[in-house]
C-alpha positions as CSV (number, residue, x, y, z in Angstrom):
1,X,23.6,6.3,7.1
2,X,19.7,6.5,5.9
3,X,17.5,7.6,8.4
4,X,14.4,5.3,8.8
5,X,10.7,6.4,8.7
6,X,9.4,5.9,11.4
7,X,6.3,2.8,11.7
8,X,3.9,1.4,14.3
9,X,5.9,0.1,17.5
10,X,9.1,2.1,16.2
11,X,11.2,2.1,19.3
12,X,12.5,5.0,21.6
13,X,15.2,6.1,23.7
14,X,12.9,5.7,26.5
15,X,11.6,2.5,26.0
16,X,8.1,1.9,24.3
17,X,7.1,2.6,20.5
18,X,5.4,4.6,18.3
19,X,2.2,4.0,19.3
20,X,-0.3,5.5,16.6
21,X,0.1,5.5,12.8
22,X,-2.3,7.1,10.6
23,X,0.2,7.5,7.5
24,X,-2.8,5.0,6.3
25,X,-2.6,4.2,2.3
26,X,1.0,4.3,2.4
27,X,2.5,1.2,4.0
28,X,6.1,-0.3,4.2
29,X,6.4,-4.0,3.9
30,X,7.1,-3.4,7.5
31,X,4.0,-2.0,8.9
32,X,2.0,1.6,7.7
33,X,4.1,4.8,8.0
34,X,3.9,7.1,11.4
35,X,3.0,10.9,10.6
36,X,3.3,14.0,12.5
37,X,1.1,14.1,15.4
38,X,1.1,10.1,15.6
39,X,1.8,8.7,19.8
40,X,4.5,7.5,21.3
41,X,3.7,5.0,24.1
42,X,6.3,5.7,26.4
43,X,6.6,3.8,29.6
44,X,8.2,7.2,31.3
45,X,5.5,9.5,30.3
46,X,2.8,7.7,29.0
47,X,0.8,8.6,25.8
48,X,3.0,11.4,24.0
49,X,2.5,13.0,20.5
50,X,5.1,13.2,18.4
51,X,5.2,16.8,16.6
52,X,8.3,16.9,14.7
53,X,9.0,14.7,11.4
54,X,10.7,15.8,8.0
55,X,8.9,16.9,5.0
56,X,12.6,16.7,3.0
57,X,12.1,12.7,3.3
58,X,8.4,11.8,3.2
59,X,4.7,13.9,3.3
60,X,2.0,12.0,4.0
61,X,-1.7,13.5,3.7
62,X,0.4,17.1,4.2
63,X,2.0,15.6,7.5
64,X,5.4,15.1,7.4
65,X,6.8,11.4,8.5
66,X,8.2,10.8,11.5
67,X,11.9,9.4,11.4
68,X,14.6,8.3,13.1
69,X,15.9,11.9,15.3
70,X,12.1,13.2,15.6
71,X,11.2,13.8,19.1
72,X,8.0,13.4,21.0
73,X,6.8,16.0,23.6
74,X,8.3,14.1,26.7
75,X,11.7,13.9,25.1
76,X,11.6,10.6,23.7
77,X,13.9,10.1,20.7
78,X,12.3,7.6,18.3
79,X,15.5,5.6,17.1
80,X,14.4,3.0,15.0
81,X,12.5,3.0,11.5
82,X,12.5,1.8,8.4
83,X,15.3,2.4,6.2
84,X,15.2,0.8,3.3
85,X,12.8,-0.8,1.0
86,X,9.5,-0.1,-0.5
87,X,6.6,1.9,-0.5
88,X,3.2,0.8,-1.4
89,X,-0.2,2.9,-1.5
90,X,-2.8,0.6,-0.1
């Protein structure tokens, strides 16, 4: 199983989605790539950031990308992303 980068509205284990993405210039056909320190808008908590990502998969303006498995500070788990396809520098 590929683990998905993480993108705008990307859900969570508590409900809501990825709320910020400034992986700007680097888009999926999907919607532009979510970066370390991106939001989660999570209905629980409210506005959290998301701090973890992985740098193995994806670095994005020296952030790495938020993926499927990266937590936000309230304890979200973002669970959905996208997995396969292409990247494009916009």
């Amino acid at each position: 199983m590929s683990l998905g980068i993480a993108i705008l509205n990307s859900g969570s284990s508590h409900g809501g989605g990825m709320y910020t993405a400034s992986g700007t210039g680097l888009n999926t056909l999907s919607g532009i790539v979510c970066i370390s320190g991106d939001t989660l808008d999570c209905p629980i908590h409210g506005i959290n950031p998301v701090e973890t990502g992985c740098s193995t998969i994806l670095v994005v303006n020296g952030k790495p990308a938020v993926i499927q498995g990266s937590v936000a500070n309230c304890g979200a788990v973002i669970n959905s992303g996208f997995a396969n396809g292409i990247l494009t520098a916009s």
